[in-house]
N, C-alpha and C positions, 0 to 999 in steps of 0.2 A: 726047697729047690727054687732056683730064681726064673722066675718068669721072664722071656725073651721075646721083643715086637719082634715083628718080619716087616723090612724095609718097604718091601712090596704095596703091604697091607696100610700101613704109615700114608703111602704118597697118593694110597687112591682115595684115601679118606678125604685128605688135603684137599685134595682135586675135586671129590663129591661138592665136597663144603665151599670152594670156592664158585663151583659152576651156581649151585643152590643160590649163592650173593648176586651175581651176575644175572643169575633171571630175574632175581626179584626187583634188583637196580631197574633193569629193560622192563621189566612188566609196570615199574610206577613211572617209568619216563613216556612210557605209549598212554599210562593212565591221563596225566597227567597232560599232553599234547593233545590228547582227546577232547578233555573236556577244556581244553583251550580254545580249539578250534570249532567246537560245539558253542562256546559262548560269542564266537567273533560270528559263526552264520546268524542266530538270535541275531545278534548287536546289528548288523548288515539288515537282515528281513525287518527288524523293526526300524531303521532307518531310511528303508527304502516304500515300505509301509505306510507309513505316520501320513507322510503327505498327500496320498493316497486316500486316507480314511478320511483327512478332514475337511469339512465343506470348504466346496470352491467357495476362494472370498473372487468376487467381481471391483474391479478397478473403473471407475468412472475415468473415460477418457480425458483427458488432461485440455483445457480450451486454449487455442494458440493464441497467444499474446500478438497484436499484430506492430509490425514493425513503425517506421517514422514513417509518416504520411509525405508521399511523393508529388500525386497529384494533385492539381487545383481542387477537383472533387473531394478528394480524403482532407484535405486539410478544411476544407466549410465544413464538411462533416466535423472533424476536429473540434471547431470553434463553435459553431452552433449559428443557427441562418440568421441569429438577432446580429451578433459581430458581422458575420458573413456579406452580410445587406449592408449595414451600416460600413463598412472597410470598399465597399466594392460600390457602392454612394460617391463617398470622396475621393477614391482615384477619381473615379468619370467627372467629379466637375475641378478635380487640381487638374488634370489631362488637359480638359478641354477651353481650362482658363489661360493655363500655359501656354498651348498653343495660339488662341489668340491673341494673346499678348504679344507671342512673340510673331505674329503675321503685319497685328497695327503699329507695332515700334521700331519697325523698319525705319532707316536714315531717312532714304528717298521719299518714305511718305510723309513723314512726319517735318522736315527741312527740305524740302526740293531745289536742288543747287542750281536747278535751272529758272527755276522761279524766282531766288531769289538773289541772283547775282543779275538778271534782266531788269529786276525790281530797282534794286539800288543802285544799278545803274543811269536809268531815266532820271530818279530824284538826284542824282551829282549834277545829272548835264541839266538839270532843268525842264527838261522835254516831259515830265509827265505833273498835270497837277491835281490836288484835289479828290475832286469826282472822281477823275479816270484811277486813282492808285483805289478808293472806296471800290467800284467797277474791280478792279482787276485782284483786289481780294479777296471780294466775295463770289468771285469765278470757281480761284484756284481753293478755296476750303481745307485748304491746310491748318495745319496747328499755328506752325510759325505766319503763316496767311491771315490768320485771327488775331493773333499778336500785333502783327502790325496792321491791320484795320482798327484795331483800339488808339492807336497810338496813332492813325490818321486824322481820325476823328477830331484831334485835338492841335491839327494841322494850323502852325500860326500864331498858337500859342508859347506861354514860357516851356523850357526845357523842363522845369521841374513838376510840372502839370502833363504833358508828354508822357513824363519818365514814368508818373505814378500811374498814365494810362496803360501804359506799356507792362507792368507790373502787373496790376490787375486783371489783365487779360493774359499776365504769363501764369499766372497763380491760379485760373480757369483752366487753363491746359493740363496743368500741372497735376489738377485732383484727377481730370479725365483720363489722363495718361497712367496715373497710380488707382485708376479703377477697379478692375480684374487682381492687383496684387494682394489686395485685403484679403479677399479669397482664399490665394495659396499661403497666405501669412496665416489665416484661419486652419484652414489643413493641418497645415505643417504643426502649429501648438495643438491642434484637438485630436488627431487620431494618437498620437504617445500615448495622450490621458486615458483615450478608450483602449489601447493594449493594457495600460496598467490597472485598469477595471477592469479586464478580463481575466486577467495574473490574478487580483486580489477572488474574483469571482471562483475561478478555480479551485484556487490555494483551498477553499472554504469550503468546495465541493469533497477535495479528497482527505480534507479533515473529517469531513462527517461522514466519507464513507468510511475511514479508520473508525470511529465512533461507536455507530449502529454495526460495522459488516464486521467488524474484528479484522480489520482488510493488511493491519501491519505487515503479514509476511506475505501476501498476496499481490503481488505489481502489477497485476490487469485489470483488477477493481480500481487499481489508483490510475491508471496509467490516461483513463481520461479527464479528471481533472487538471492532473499534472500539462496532459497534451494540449489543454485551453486553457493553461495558465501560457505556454510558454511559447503559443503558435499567435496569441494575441498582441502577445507582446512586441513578437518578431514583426508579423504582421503592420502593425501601426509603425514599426522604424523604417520600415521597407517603402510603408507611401508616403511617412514623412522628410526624411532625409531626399529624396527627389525631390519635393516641393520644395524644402526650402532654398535648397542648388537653384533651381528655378525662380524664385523671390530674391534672393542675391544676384543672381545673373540680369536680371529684368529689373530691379533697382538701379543696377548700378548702368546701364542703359539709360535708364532716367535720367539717372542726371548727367550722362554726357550731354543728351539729347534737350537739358533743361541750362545749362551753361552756353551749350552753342547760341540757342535762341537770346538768353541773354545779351551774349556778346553782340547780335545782330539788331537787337533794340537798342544799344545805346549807342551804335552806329545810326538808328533811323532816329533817334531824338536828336540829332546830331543833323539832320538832313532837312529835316521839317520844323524845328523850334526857330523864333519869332530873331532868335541874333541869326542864325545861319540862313533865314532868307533874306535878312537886310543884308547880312555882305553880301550874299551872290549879287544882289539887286545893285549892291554898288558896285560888285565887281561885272557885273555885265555891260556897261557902256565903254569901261575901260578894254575888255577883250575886243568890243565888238570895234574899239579904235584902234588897235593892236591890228587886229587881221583886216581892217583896210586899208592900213598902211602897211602890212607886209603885202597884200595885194596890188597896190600901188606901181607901177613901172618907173625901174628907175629913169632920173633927168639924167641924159647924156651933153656932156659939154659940147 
């Protein structure tokens, strides 16, 4: 006889059997998110952990670099009181040379227009001889006053004896008046030199602190070397470049003031040499018949 399933019986088996899959799928997906989430707390607690457990490391504060040097102060400091001294030496005597230079090279002191258009006037007319011009320039103590005292002295003589007195006493004036300028001429070539001794001084400093300190990546070990290589340097252009505006300006004064006098000596060798008093000499009896006879009333018929 044949054995006959019941439909029934058939679909619950199905249904047992499938449910049984279904738990077992859900029971390894909760297994499995379990111990997922199990290893991600781990992973976190020792993450948050670690740092916690291990000695505090201590951070040495970091030393502030300090910036360019503003003030007069910061920058001595910079360069060190040997420069400092020595830069702050030579302004005060370029300063104080300058200014007298340019107080004594004044026009009016040095050529006195009143002096010496009075002057030259009496030797045209005649009216002054001698002694009195000797007197009247050793009054007035001028440059140009001294010039032509040298060149009175030789009152009468040839014009070429004269000229050479006149010379000799411009060539006196001449060093007097370029006295003070060697100074700022001095200046002007010697402080570069001590910036760039200061440069090289430097340079040498923050080579040997790279050397000994291992300072390569370090820029506040170097930074004072560096800052007296290159404040010395500045330093010496800054009081030399004035000086020597000042030794150009004050030269070239000179020799305006060395040409004018010129042109007024060879006007007075011209007034005192031994031909220019013979003609006046001959020409004074002739004038002096001139204005008697313009003086004269006319004869009326």
């Amino acid at each position: 006889m044949t054995r006959r399933h019941c439909p029934s019986l058939t679909l619950h088996r199905l249904t047992a059997r499938r449910l049984a899959i279904l738990s077992a799928l859900l029971t390894g997906i909760l297994g499995v998110c379990g111990s997922l989430a199990a290893q991600v707390d781990s992973d976190g607690l020792s993450a948050t952990d670690v740092p916690s457990a291990a000695p505090a490391v201590t951070v040495p504060p970091q030393k502030v670099t300090p910036g360019i040097p503003a003030s007069p102060w910061e920058v001595a400091q910079a360069m060190g009181m040997p420069f400092t001294a020595v830069f702050a030496g030579a302004s005060l005597i370029a300063m104080w040379s300058a200014i007298e230079r340019i107080v004594l090279l004044r026009r009016r002191r040095v050529i006195p227009r009143a002096f010496v258009e009075r002057f030259l006037m009496h030797l045209r007319t005649g009216r002054m001889e001698k002694t009195e011009a000797l007197a009247v320039c050793l009054q007035n103590q001028s440059p140009v006053a001294d010039v032509f005292m040298h060149g009175v002295r030789k009152w009468g003589k040839s014009s070429v004896e004269i000229e050479q007195a006149v010379i000799d006493g411009g060539e006196r004036q001449i060093s007097l008046l370029k006295q003070r300028l060697r100074i700022l001429n001095g200046v002007a070539t010697v402080t570069p030199l001590i910036g760039l001794l200061g440069t090289v001084i430097g340079m040498i400093q923050s080579f040997n602190d790279i050397a000994t300190a291992d300072a390569m990546g370090q820029a506040q070990q170097l930074a004072r070397g560096i800052a007296m290589a290159l404040l010395t340097t500045a330093t010496g252009l800054l009081i030399a470049i004035p000086a020597l505006i000042a030794y150009m300006f004050l030269a070239g004064r000179i020799d305006s003031l060395v040409m004018e006098m010129d042109r007024l000596g060879a006007e007075l060798v011209h007034l005192i040499s031994a031909d220019a008093l013979r003609e006046r000499a001959a020409a004074a009896p002739q004038e002096a018949k001139t204005r008697r006879t313009s003086a004269r009333p006319p004869i009326s018929g």
